[in-house]
C-alpha positions as CSV (number, residue, x, y, z in Angstrom):
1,X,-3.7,7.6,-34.2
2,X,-7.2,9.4,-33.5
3,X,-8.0,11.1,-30.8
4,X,-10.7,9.5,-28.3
5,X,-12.8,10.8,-25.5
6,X,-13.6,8.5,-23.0
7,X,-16.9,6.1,-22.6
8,X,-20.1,8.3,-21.7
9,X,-20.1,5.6,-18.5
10,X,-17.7,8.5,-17.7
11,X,-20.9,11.0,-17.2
12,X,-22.5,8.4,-15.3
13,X,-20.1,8.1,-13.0
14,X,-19.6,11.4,-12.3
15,X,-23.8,12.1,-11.8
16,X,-23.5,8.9,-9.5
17,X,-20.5,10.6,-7.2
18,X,-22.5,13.9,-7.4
19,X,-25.5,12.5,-6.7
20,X,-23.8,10.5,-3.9
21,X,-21.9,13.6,-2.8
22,X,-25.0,16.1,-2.2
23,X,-27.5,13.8,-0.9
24,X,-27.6,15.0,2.4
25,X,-27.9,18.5,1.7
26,X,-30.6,17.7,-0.4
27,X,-32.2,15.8,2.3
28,X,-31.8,18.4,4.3
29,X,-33.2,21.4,2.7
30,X,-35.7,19.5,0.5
31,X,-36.8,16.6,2.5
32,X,-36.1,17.8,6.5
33,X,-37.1,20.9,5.3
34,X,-39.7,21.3,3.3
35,X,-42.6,23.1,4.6
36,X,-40.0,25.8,6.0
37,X,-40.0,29.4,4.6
38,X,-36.8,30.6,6.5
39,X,-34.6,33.1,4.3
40,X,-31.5,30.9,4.5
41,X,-33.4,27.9,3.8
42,X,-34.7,29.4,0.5
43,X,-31.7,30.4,-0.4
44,X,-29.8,27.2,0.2
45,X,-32.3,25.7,-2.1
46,X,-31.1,28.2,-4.8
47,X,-27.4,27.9,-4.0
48,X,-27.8,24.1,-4.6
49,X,-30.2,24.2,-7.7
50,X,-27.0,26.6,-9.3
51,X,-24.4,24.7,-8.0
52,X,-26.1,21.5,-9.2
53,X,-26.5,23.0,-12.4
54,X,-23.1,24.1,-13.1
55,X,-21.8,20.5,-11.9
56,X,-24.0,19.0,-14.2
57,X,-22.7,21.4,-17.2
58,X,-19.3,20.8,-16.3
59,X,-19.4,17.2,-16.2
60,X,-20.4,17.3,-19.6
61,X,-18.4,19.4,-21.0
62,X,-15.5,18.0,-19.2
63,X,-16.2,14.7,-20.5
64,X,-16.4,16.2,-24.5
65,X,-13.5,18.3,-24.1
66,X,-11.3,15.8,-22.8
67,X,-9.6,13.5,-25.4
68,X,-6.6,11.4,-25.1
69,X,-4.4,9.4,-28.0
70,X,-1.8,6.8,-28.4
71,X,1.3,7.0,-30.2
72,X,3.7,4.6,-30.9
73,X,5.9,5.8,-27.0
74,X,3.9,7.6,-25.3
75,X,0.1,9.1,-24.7
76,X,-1.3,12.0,-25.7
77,X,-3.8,13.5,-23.1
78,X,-5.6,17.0,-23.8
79,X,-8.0,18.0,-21.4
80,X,-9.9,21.2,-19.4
81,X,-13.0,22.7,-20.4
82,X,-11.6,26.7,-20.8
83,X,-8.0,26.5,-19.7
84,X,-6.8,23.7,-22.2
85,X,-4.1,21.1,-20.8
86,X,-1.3,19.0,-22.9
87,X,0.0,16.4,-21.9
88,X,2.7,13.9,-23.6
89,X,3.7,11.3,-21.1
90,X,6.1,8.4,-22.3
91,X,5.3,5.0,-22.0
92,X,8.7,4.5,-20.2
93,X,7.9,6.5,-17.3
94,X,5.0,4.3,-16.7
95,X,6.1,1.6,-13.8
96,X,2.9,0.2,-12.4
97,X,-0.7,-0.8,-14.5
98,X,-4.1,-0.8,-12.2
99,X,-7.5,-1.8,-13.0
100,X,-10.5,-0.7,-10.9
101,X,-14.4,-2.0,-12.0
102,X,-16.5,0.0,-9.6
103,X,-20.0,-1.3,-8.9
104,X,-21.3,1.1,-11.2
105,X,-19.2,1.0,-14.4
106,X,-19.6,-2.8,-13.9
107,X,-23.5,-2.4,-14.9
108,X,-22.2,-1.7,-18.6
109,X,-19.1,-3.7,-18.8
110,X,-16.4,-1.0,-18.2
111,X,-13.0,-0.1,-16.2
112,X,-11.5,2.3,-14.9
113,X,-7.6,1.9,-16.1
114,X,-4.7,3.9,-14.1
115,X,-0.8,4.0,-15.5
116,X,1.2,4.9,-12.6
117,X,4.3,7.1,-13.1
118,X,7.3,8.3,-10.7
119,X,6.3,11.5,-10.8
120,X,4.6,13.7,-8.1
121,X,1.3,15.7,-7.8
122,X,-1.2,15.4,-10.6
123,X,1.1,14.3,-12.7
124,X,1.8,11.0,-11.0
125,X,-0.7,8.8,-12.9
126,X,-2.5,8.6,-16.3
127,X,-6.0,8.2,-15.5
128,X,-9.0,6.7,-17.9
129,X,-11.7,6.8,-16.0
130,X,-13.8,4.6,-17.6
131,X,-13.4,2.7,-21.0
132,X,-14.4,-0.4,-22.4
133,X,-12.5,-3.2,-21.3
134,X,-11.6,-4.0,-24.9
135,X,-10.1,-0.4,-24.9
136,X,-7.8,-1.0,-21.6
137,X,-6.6,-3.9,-23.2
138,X,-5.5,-1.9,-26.1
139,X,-4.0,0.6,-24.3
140,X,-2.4,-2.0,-22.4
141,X,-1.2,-4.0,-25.8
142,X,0.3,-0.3,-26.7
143,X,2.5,-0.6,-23.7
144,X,3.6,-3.6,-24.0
145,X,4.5,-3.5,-27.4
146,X,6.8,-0.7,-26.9
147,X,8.2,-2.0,-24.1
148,X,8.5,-5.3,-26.6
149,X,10.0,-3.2,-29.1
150,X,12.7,-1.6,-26.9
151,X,14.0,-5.1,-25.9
152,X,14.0,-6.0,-29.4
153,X,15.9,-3.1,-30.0
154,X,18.4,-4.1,-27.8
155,X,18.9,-7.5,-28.7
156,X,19.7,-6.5,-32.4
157,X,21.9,-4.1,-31.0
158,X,23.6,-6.7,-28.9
159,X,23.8,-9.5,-31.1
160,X,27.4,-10.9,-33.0
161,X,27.8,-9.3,-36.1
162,X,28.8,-11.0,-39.3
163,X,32.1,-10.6,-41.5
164,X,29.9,-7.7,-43.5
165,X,29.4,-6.0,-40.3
166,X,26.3,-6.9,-40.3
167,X,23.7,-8.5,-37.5
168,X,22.8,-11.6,-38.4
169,X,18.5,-12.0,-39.1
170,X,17.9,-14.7,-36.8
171,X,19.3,-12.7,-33.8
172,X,16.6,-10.0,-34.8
173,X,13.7,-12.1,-36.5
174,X,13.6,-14.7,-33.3
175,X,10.4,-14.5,-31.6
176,X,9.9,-13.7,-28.2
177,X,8.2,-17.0,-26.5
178,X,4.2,-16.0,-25.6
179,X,3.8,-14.9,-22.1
180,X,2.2,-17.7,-19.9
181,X,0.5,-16.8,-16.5
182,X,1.4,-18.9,-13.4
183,X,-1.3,-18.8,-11.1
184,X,0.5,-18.8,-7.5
185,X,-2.7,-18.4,-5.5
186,X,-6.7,-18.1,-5.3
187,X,-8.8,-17.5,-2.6
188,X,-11.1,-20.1,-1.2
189,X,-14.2,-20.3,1.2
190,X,-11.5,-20.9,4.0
191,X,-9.1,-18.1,3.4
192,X,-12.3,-15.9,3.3
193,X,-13.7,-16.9,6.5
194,X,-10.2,-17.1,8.2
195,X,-9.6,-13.1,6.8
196,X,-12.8,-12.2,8.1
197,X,-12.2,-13.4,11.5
198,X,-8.3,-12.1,12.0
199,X,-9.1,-8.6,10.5
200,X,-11.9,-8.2,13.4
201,X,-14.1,-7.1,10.4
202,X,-17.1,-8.0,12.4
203,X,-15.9,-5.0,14.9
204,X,-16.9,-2.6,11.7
205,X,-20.9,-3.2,12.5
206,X,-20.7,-1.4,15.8
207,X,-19.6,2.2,14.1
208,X,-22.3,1.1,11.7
209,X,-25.1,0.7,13.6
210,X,-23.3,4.2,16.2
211,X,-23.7,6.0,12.4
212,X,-27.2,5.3,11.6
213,X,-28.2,5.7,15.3
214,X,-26.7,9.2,15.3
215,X,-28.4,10.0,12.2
216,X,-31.6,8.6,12.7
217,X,-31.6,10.6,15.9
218,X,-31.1,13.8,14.0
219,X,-34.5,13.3,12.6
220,X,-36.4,11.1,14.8
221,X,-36.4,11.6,18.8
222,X,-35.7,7.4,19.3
223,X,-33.8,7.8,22.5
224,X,-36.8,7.2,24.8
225,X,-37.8,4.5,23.1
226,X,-34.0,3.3,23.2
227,X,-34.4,3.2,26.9
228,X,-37.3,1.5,27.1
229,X,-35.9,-1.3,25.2
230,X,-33.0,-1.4,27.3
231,X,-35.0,-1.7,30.7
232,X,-37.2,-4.2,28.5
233,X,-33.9,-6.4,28.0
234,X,-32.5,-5.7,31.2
235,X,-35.9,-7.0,32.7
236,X,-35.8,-10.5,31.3
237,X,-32.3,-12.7,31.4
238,X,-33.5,-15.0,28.4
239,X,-34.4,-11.8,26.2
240,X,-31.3,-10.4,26.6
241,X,-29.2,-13.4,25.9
242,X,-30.9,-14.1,22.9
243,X,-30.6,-10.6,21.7
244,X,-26.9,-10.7,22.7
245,X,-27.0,-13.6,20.4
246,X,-28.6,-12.7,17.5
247,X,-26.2,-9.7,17.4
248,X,-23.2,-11.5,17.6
249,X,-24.3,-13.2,14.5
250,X,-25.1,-10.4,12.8
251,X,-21.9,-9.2,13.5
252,X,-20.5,-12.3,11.8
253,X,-22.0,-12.2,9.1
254,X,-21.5,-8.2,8.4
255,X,-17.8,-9.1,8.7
256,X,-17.8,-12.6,6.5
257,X,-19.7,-10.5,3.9
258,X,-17.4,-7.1,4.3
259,X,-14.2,-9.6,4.3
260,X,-15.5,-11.4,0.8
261,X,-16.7,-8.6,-0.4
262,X,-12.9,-7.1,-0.4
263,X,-10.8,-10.4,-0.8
264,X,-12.9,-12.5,-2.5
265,X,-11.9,-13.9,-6.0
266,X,-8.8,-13.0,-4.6
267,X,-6.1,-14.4,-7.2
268,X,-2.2,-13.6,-7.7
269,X,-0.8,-14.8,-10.4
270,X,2.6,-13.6,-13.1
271,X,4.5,-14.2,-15.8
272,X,8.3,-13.7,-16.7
273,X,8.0,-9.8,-16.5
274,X,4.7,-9.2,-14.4
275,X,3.1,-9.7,-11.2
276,X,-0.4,-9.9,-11.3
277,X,-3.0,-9.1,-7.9
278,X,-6.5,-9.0,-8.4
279,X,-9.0,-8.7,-5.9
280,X,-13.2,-7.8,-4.9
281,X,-16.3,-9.0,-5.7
282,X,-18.8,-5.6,-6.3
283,X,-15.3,-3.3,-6.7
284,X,-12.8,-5.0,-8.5
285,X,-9.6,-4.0,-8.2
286,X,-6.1,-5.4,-10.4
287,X,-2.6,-4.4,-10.2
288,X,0.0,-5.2,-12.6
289,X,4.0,-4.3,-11.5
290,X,6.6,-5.3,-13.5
291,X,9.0,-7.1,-11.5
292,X,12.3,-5.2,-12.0
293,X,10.5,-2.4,-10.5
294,X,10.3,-4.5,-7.4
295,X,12.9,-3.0,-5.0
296,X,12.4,-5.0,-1.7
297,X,10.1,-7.1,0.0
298,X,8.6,-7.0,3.5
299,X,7.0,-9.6,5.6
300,X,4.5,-8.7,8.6
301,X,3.6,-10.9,12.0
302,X,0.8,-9.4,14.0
303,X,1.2,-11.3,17.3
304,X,-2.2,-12.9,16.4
305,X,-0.7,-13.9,13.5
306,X,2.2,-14.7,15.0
307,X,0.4,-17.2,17.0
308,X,-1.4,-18.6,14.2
309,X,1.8,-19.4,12.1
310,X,0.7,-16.5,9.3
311,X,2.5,-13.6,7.6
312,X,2.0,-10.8,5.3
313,X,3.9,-10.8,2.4
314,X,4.1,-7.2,1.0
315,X,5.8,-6.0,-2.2
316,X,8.0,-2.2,-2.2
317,X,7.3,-1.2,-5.4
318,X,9.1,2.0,-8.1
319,X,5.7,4.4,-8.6
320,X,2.6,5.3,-6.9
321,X,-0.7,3.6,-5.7
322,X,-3.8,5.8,-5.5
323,X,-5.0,5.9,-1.7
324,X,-7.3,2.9,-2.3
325,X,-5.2,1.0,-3.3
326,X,-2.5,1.1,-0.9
327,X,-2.6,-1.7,0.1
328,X,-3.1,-4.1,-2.6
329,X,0.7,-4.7,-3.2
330,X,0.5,-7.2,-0.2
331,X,0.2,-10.8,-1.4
332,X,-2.8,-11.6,0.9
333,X,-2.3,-10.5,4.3
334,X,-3.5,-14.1,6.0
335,X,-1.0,-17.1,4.4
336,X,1.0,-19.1,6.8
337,X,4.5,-17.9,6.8
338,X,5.8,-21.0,4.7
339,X,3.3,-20.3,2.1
340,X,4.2,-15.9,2.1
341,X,8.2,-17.2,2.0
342,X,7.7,-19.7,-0.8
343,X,5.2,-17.2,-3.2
344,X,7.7,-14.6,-2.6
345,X,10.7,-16.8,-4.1
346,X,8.4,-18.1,-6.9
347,X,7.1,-14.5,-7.9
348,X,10.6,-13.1,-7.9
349,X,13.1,-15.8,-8.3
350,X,16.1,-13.2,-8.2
351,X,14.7,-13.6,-4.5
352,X,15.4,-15.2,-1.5
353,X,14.2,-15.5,2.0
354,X,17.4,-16.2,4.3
355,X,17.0,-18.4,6.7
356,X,19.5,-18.3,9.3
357,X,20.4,-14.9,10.5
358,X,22.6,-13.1,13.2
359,X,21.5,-12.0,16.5
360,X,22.6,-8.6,17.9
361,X,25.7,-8.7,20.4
362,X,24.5,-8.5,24.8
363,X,26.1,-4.9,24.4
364,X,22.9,-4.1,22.0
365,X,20.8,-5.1,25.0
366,X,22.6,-2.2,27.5
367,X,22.4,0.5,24.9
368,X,18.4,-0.1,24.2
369,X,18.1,-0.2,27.9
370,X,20.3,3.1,29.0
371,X,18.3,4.8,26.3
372,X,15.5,7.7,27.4
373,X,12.1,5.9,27.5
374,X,10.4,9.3,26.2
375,X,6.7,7.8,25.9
376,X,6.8,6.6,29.3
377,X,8.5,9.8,30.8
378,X,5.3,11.9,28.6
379,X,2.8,9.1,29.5
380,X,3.7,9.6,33.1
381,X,3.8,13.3,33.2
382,X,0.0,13.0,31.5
383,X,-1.0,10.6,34.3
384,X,0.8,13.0,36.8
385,X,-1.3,16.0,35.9
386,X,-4.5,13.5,34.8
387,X,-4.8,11.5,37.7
388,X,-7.8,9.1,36.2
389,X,-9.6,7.5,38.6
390,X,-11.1,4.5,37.1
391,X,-13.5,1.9,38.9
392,X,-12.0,-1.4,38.0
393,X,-8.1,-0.4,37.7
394,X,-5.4,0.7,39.5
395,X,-4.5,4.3,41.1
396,X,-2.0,6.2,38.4
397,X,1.4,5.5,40.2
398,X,0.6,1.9,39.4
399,X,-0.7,2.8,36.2
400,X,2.6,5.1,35.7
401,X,5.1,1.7,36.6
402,X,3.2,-0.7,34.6
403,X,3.9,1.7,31.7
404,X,7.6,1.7,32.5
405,X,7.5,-1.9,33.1
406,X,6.1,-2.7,29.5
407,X,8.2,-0.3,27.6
408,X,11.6,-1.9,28.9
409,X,9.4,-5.3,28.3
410,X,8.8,-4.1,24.7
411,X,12.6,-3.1,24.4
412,X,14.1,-6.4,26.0
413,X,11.5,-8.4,23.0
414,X,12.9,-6.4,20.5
415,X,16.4,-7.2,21.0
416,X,15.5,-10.6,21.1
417,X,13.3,-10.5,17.6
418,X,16.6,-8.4,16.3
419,X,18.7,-10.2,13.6
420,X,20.3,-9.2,10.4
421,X,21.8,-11.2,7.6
422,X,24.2,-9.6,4.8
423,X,24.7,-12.5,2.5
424,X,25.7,-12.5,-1.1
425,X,23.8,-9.8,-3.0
426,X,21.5,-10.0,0.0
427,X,20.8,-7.7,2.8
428,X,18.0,-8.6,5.5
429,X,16.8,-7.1,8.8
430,X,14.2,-8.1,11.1
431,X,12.9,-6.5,14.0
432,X,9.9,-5.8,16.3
433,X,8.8,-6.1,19.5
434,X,5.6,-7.4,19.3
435,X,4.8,-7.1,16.3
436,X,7.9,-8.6,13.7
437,X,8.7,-7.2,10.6
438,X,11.2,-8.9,8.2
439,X,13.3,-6.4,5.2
440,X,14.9,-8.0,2.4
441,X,16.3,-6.3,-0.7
442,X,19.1,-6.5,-3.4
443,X,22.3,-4.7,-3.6
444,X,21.6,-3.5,-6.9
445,X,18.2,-2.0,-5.9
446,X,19.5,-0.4,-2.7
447,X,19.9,3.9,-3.9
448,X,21.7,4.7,-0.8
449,X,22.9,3.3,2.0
450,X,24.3,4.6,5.7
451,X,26.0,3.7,9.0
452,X,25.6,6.0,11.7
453,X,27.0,5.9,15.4
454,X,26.3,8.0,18.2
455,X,28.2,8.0,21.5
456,X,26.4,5.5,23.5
457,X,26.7,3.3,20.5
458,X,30.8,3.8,20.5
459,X,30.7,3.5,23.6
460,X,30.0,0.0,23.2
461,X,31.0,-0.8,20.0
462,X,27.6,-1.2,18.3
463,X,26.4,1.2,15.3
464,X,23.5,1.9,13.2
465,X,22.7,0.7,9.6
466,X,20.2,2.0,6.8
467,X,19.1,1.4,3.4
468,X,17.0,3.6,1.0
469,X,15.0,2.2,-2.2
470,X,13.1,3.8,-4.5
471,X,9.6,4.2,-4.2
472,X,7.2,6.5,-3.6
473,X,7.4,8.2,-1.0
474,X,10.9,6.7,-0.6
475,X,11.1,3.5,1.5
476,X,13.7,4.1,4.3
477,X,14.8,1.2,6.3
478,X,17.3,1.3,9.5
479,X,18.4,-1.4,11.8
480,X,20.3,0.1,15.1
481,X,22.7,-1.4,17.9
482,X,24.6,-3.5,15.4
483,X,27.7,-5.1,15.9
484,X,30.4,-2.0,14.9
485,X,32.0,-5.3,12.5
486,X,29.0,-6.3,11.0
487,X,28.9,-2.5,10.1
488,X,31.6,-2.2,8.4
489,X,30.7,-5.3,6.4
490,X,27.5,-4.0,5.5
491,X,29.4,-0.6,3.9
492,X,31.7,-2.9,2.1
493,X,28.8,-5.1,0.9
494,X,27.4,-2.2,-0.6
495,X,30.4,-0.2,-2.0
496,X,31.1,-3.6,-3.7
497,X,27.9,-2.6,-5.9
498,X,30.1,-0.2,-8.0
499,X,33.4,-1.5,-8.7
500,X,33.5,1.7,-10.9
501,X,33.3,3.8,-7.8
502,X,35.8,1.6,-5.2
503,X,38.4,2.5,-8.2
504,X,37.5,6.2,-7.9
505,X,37.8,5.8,-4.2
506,X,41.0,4.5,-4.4
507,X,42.4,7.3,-6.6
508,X,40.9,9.8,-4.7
509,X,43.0,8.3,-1.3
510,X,46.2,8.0,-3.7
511,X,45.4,11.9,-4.4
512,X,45.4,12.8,-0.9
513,X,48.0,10.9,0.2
514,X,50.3,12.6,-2.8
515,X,49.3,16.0,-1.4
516,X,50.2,15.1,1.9
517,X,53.5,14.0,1.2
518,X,54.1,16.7,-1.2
């Protein structure tokens, strides 16, 4: 195929983030100051007209000397204005597929597309910064029809052969069925409202407004005339109620509109291979994970959401997101529990939820309790040598035993949130004081696992467990003060993964046990 150089949107972008990027030293050496003849000022003014300059130049030049080009397993990707960069990355290192439409490209109909690989650095992602939409499907359509082509592959290769030795045609001519998307869930009015009021988005105005205010104040001397508008509030009861009013509102509203802005035309939806997550109104922002790269799942309680009856259902993933984008794996942070359990069984049906699981023994409850409370020990020590004296709390001793007081609190809920279930192909841990976090993943997607026991533990007969999955960076999970039994059953359950390596096992023991007698 041809090579192609991405949409000139692409130079628009980058003037926009430039743009966007020097605006306040612009501002201040054009604006702020202007009628100034200072040395340094004239020759910022110079620095910036150059260094404007060669941005602009590069980001053309960037843009024509950076081409890119499919083949039938991989993409081609050769880029760098002087130094000249190759790159041949193969469509089966790619794991996850994200879409971004920034408010910008959105003006003339383009995307950005990202292909997320394992790998690290630079080299973790295969970005196209902005395309036509009909071009990220194509790319898109490229992958998939290799990935179509390798499963093809492999069912000709599994399929009965005939008396010839051959494979019979219909076991390679049969169609794969077209994929149809399930829509699982779609944000209304509701969900919106109800996101805007748990995620305290209305809290956001207050920086806001602290932001402007500073920088305003730069410019402007508007702190006298802040204080007289204070005394003028503080001189009339029905003023300042109504002002106290009509910010609370505005509040609101900034954190209805923030929260919509982020979550609206929320919709999750898949299909037999793919999970789909798209999100935003102005931004919009799409993920696509295939779901044998899921390796676990993890469900979140806030103890407001605790309260509430909701939960966030949150997806542990092979590859990389980009920092943005972090946290669009979760499958909307504000669904009542049912809802996140059910979603999670219908998006992955290889998964399950367990319902009933085991507590931890009283003997877990001593060793969480004889162990060193470090952060109250430091947080006393800083109290010791702080001494705050605050007018409406406590002197610091007090201060010092209501911080032991709610760390063994915090300890004592956590044992009691504590319980693990190894069931099947199954393992699941929950924990948390406060806040509850549940951990579920399959045997088969579990990379390592350990059980650890240090003497307190032995002491009384409880031990540590740990699992490690693939993702990036690697997601390690651990579950302490278990019973020493339900150890051992949990290195069993895994071991049983590999019946390959319980036979190597074995005829390693034989081995030893034939040196020893010998």
């Amino acid at each position: 195929m041809e090579n192609r150089r991405m949409h000139p949107g692409r130079i628009i972008l980058s003037l926009y983030e430039l743009v966007k990027n020097s605006a306040i030293a612009f501002f201040f050496l054009f604006i702020l100051r202007r009628g100034s003849d200072a040395g340094w000022v004239v020759a910022g003014r110079w620095i910036f007209i150059i260094a404007i300059s060669i941005s602009i130049l590069n980001i053309f030049l960037s843009w024509w000397r950076t081409t890119y080009r499919l083949e039938a397993d991989s993409v081609q990707i050769d880029s760098g204005v002087f130094s000249r960069k190759h790159r041949n990355v193969p469509f089966r290192r790619v794991q996850n597929v994200n879409r971004q439409v920034p408010a910008v490209l959105r003006l003339f109909g383009l995307t950005s597309l990202t292909l997320e690989t394992g790998a690290d650095g630079e080299d973790a992602s295969i970005k196209f910064p902005a395309v036509t939409k009909a071009e990220a499907a194509r790319i898109e359509k490229a992958l998939d029809g290799y990935r179509r082509e390798r499963m093809e592959t492999a069912r000709a290769e599994s399929g009965t052969e005939n008396a010839d030795g051959e494979t019979p045609a219909a076991a390679v001519a049969e169609p794969f069925p077209e994929k149809v998307r399930t829509v699982h869930f779609t944000a209304q009015l509701k969900d919106v409202l109800k996101a805007s009021f748990l995620s305290f988005s209305f809290i956001a105005l207050i920086p806001v407004l602290a932001t402007v205010y500073s920088n305003i104040d730069d410019f402007i001397d508007i702190e006298s005339r802040a204080e007289g508008f204070l005394s003028f509030l503080a001189g009339s009861g029905v003023v300042l109620g109504i002002t106290i009013a009509l910010f609370a509102l505005a509040a609101i509203a900034f954190g209805i509109i923030r929260t919509y802005l982020k979550y609206g035309r929320y919709e999750i939806s898949s299909d037999d291979e793919r999970i789909y997550i798209r999100r935003g109104v102005l931004t919009e922002q799409s993920l696509s994970v295939r779901k044998k790269n899921v390796q676990a799942v993890q469900i979140t309680e806030t103890p407001l959401k605790r309260l509430l009856g909701l939960a966030e259902a949150k997806i542990v993933t092979v590859g990389s997101f980009e920092d943005n984008l972090e946290d669009i794996s979760s499958l909307y942070p504000f669904l009542p529990k049912r809802r996140a359990v059910e979603m999670v069984g219908e998006l992955l049906p290889g998964v399950r939820v367990l319902d009933s699981m085991e507590r931890l023994p009283k003997e877990a409850l001593t060793v969480r309790m004889l162990r060193f409370p470090w952060i109250a020990v430091i947080g006393a020590i800083a109290l010791y040598i702080w001494r705050p004296d605050f007018p409406y709390a406590p002197d610091w001793p007090f201060l010092t035993a209501a911080l032991f007081v709610f760390t063994y609190l915090l300890k004592y809920f956590d044992y009691r949130n504590t319980r693990y279930a190894i069931r099947g192909p199954f393992v699941q841990f929950r924990k948390g004081g406060l806040w509850r976090e549940t951990f579920l993943s399959r045997r088969e997607k579990v990379i390592e696992a350990a059980v650890s026991q240090s003497w307190l533990q032995k002491r009384f007969g409880v031990a540590t467990v740990g699992t490690t999955n693939r993702a990036k960076p690697v997601h390690v999970e651990e579950l302490k003060d278990l019973p020493a039994a339900a150890a051992e059953q949990f290195d069993r359950w895994y071991t049983d993964r590999n019946p390959e390596l319980i036979r190597a096992d074995e005829e390693v023991e034989s081995w030893k046990i034939l040196q020893n007698e010998l």
